[in-house]
N, C-alpha and C positions, 0 to 999 in steps of 0.2 A: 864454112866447115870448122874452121879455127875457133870459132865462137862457141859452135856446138860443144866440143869439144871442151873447151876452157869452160863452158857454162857446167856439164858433167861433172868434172872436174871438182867444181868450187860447190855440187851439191853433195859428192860423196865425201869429202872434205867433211863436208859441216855434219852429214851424217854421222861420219867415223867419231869426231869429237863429241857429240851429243851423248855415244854410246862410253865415252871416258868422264862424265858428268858425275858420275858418283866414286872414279879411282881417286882421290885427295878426299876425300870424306872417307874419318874413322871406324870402325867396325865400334857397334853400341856396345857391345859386350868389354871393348876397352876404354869408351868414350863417358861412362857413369864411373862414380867412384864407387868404392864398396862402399856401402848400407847409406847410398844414395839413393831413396825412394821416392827425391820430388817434394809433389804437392799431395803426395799420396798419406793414409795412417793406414797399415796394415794391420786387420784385425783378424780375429780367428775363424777358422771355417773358409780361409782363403778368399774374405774380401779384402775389396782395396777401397777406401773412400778418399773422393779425391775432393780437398779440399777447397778448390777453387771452381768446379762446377757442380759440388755436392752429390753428383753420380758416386751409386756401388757398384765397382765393376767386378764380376770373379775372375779371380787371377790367373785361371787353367783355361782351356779352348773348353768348348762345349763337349762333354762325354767325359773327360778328363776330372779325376776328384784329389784336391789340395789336400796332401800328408806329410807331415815334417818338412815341412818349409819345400816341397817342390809339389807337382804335377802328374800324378800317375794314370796309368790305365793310355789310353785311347780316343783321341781324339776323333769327334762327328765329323765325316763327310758330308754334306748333305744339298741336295738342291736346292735352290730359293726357297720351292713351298714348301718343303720336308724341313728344314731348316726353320722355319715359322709353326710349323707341327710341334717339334721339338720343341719350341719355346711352350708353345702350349702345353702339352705334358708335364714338361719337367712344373710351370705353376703351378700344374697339380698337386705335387706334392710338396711345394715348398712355402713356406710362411714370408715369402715375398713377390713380388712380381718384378719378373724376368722379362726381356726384350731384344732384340736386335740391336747393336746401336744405330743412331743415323751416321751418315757420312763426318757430319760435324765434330760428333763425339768420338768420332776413333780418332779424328785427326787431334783432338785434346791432350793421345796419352801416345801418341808418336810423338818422336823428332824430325826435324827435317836436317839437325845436324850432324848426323851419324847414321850408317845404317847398318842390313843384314842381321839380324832384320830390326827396322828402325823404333825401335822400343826401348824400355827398361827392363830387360831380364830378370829385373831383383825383386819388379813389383810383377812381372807376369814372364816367368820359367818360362813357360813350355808355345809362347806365341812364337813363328817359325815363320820366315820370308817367303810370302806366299800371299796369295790375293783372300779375301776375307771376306762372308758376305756382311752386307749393311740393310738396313733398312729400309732406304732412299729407292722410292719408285723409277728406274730407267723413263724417261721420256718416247724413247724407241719402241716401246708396247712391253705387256707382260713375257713377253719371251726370252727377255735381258731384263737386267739385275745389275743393281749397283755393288762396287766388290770395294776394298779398300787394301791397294797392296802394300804389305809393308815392311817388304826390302824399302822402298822409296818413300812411302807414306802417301804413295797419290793413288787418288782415286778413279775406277773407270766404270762406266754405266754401261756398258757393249758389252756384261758378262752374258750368256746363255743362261738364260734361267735352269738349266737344266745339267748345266756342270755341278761338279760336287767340291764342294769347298768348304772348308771349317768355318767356325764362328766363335764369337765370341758372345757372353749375356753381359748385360747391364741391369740396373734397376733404377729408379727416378723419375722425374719428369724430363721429357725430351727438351 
């Protein structure tokens, strides 16, 4: 019984600590300096080109359109495949081609030294600590969806394909 006990014990322990894993890590919004943009060259029309994997990323969530140096309007909800919809419309009208990222690439433009949410503010305002979808096919079947949250910057394959969640576009080759 004493075992049981002790054994509890020493799992809710490592629980409780697991859930203190991000308290000594910085809030990003203090952790960048001002007009620290990176690897990034911020251009007009609210892209961001990042200099070390040549991805454009737009710098607002999907719905949202870059004025005066932030983020306005409204950010997409949207389920996996509406979210994939959306990317197709919006090519329509635009003189580049847009994408989801993959997992890969969101983890490019996080930190894992900072969080809340674990980005640069300066090159993307309006990204909000919240799960994100990506690209990356779930293994689990079309029903889940790969997300990439980034309070934390980790990624989970277990989303529902049918939650609603923001996104972000990219352009490039994967």
């Amino acid at each position: 019984m004493m075992k049981i006990l002790l054994g509890l014990l020493l799992m809710g322990a490592s629980l409780l600590s697991g859930c203190g894993r991000y308290r000594d890590q910085p809030l990003c919004d203090d952790f960048f300096a001002a007009g620290d943009v990176g690897s990034f060259a911020l251009k007009d029309g609210g892209l961001a080109v990042d200099a070390e994997s040549g991805l454009t990323w737009y710098r607002c969530n999907a719905g949202e359109r870059f004025r005066d140096g932030q983020c306005v309007g409204l950010a997409v909800l949207a389920t996996r495949e509406d979210a994939q919809h959306y990317v197709e419309d919006f090519n329509r009208h635009s003189d580049r081609v847009w994408r989801l990222p993959t997992q890969a690439e969101m983890q490019t433009i996080l930190s894992r030294s900072c969080v809340n949410p674990a980005i640069n503010r300066q090159v993307f305002p309006s990204v909000v600590a919240v799960s994100y979808w990506n690209s990356d096919a779930s293994r689990h079947g079309d029903y889940m969806g790969c997300t990439t949250n980034t309070y934390s910057a980790y990624t989970f394959c277990r989303e529902m394909s049918t939650n609603q969640r923001p996104f972000l576009l990219v352009s490039g080759k994967p």
